[in-house]
N, C-alpha and C positions, 0 to 999 in steps of 0.2 A: 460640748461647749455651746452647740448650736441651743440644744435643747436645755440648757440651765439660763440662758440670756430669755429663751422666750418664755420661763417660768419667773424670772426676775419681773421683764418687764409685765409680765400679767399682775401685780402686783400691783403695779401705779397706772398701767391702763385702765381702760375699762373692757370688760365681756366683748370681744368680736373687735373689728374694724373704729375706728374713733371717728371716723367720717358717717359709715352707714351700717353701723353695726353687724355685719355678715361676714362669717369664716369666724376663724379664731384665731386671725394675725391680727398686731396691733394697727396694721395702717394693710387694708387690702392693694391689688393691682391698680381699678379704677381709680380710688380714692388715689391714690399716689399721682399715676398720671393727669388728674386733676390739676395735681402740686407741682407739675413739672416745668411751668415755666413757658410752655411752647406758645402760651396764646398771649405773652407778655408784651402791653401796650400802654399807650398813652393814654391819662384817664383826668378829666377834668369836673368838680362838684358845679353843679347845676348855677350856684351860687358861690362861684370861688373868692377868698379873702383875698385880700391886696398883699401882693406880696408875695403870693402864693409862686413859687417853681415850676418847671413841668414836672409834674409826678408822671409815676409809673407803675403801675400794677401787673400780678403776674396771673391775680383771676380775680369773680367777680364773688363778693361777700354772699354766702349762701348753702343751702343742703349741704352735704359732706361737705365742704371748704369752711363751712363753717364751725360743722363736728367737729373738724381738728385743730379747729385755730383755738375753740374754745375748751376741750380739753387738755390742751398744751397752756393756756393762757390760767383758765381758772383752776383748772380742777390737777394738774403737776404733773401732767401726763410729760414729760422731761424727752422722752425719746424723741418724741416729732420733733422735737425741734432741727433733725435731720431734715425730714422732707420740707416743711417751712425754710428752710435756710436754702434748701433746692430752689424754692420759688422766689421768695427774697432775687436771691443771685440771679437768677435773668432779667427778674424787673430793672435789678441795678448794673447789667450789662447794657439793656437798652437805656437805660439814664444816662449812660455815659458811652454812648458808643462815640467812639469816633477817638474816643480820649487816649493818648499812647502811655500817660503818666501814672504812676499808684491809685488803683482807688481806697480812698478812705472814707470807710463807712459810719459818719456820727447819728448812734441812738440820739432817738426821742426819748427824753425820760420820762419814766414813770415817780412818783411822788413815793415818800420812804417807807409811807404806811403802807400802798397798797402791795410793793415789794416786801414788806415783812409779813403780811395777811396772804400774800400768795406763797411765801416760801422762795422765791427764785424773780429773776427782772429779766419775760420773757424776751422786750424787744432785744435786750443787748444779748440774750443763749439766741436767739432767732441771727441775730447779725452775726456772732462770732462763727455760728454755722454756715453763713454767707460765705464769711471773707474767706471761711475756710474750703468751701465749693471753689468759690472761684479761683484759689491760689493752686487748687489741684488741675485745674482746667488751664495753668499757666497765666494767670491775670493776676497781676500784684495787685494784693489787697491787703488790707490790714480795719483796726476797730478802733476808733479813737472816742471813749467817752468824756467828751469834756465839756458836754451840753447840762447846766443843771439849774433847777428849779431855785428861785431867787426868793421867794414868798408863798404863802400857804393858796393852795389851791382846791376848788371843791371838784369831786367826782365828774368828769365828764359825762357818764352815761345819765340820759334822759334830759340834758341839756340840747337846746335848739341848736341853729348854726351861731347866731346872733351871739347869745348865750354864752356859747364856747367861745367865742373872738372875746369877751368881754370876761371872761373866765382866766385868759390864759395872756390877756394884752400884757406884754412887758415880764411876764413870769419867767420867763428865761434866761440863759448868760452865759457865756462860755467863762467855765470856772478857769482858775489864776495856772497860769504857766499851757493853759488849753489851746494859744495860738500856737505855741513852740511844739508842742506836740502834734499840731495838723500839718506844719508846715518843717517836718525834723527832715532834713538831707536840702530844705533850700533856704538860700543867704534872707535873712531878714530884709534886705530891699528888695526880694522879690514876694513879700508877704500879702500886698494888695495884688495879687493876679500877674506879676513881671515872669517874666523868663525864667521860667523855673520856680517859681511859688504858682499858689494853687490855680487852676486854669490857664495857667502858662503853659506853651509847649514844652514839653515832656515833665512838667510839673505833677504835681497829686493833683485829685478830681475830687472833692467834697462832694458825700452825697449822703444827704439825710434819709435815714430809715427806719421805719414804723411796721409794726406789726397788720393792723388798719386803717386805712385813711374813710374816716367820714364826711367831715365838713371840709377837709383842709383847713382849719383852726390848727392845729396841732405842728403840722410841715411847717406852715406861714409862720409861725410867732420861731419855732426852730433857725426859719431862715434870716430873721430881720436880726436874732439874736447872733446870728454867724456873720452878716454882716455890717452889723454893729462890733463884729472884733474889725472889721478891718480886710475882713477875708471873702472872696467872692471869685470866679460865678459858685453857685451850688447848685447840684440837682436833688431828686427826692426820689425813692422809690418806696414800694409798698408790696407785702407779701399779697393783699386783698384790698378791693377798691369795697366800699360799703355807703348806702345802698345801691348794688348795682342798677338798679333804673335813675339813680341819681346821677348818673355819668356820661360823659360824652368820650366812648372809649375812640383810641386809636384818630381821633380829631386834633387839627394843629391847634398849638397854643400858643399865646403869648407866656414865654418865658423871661421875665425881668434880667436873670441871668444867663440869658444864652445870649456866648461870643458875635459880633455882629460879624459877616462876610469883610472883607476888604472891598 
């Protein structure tokens, strides 16, 4: 059995390791432990948009982190999206440490074209491997996609930071029945942030996740559109922060939505 899975997945791999091409597993030793989450921290762009959350990344965009992201993203390499989901998950443990309540993980969406040109809608296989880490690991979690694109949008890549905020301003919306879905097991009066709706004690924990955070263009319009339903605080995580020299890793931030102390 072992040995007919690793002739399947050579199929939709590529030759050797997706990271650094060496051996003949699909994802080597290194390359994994890359993936694992351990150095998962706070990561802020150079030039963050208003609005923007504390994000959180679980490494820094680049060599083998980058071979896996992108053949799981372009090229269907469908497997990784285990160890990506490994990393996801601790960024979004650190997003939300502290939180006793469900965490529920809302994708960023991708646009209809380029999920039919890829075949598959990485962030949300990337998340469901998340919630599914962490529900093994004992942490309620769950995938609530109810973030969707309102109007036509052009291709992110080769757009500046600017570019992107002016690309993606207002593209957003939590689609129709999307609050009742983030906020299912608490009372509608508790839906702005009350006792028991989201960032309440023992409430759910909103936390926006992305495959790559670049500009934070992408997090921020997610967030304004989450609290434009009504619902708040929200955190953000991220499998890979990109470009790593464009980040101020593991440094405080101003969080719009973090609870203030008493």
């Amino acid at each position: 059995m072992r040995g007919g899975w690793r002739e399947l997945a050579g199929l939709v791999l590529p030759v050797g390791c997706a990271g650094c091409g060496a051996g003949r597993e699909p994802l080597c030793g290194v390359c994994r432990a890359a993936l694992s989450g351990a150095g998962a921290a706070c990561v802020r762009p150079a030039a963050a948009p208003a609005g923007l959350p504390a994000v959180y990344a679980a490494a820094a965009y680049g060599g083998a982190v980058r071979g896996v992201v992108l053949a799981h993203k372009e090229r269907g390499a469908l497997p990784l999206a285990g160890a990506l989901g490994t990393a996801l998950a601790a960024a979004v443990r650190a997003a939300a440490a502290g939180c006793a309540g469900e965490l529920v993980l809302v994708p960023v969406p991708s646009a209809r074209r380029r999920v039919r040109a890829r075949g598959h809608d990485p962030g949300r296989r990337i998340a469901l491997a998340a919630s599914a880490r962490l529900r093994r690991a004992g942490v309620p979690a769950r995938v609530a996609s109810v973030l969707r694109l309102n109007r036509a949008v052009a291709d992110q890549a080769g757009l500046g930071a600017r570019e992107r905020r002016a690309n993606l301003a207002g593209a957003l919306e939590v689609s129709r029945g999307g609050v009742e879905l983030l906020v299912t097991g608490a009372s509608a009066a508790a839906v702005a942030g009350g006792p028991g709706g989201p960032g309440g004690p023992g409430g759910p924990r909103i936390v926006l996740v992305d495959d790559v955070v670049t500009t934070g263009a992408s997090l921020a319009e997610a967030a304004r559109a989450v609290r434009a339903a009504g619902l708040a605080p929200v955190a953000a995580a991220a499998v890979v922060a990109a470009p790593a020299d464009s980040f101020r890793w593991g440094d405080p931030v101003h969080n719009p939505d973090r609870p203030k102390n008493p």
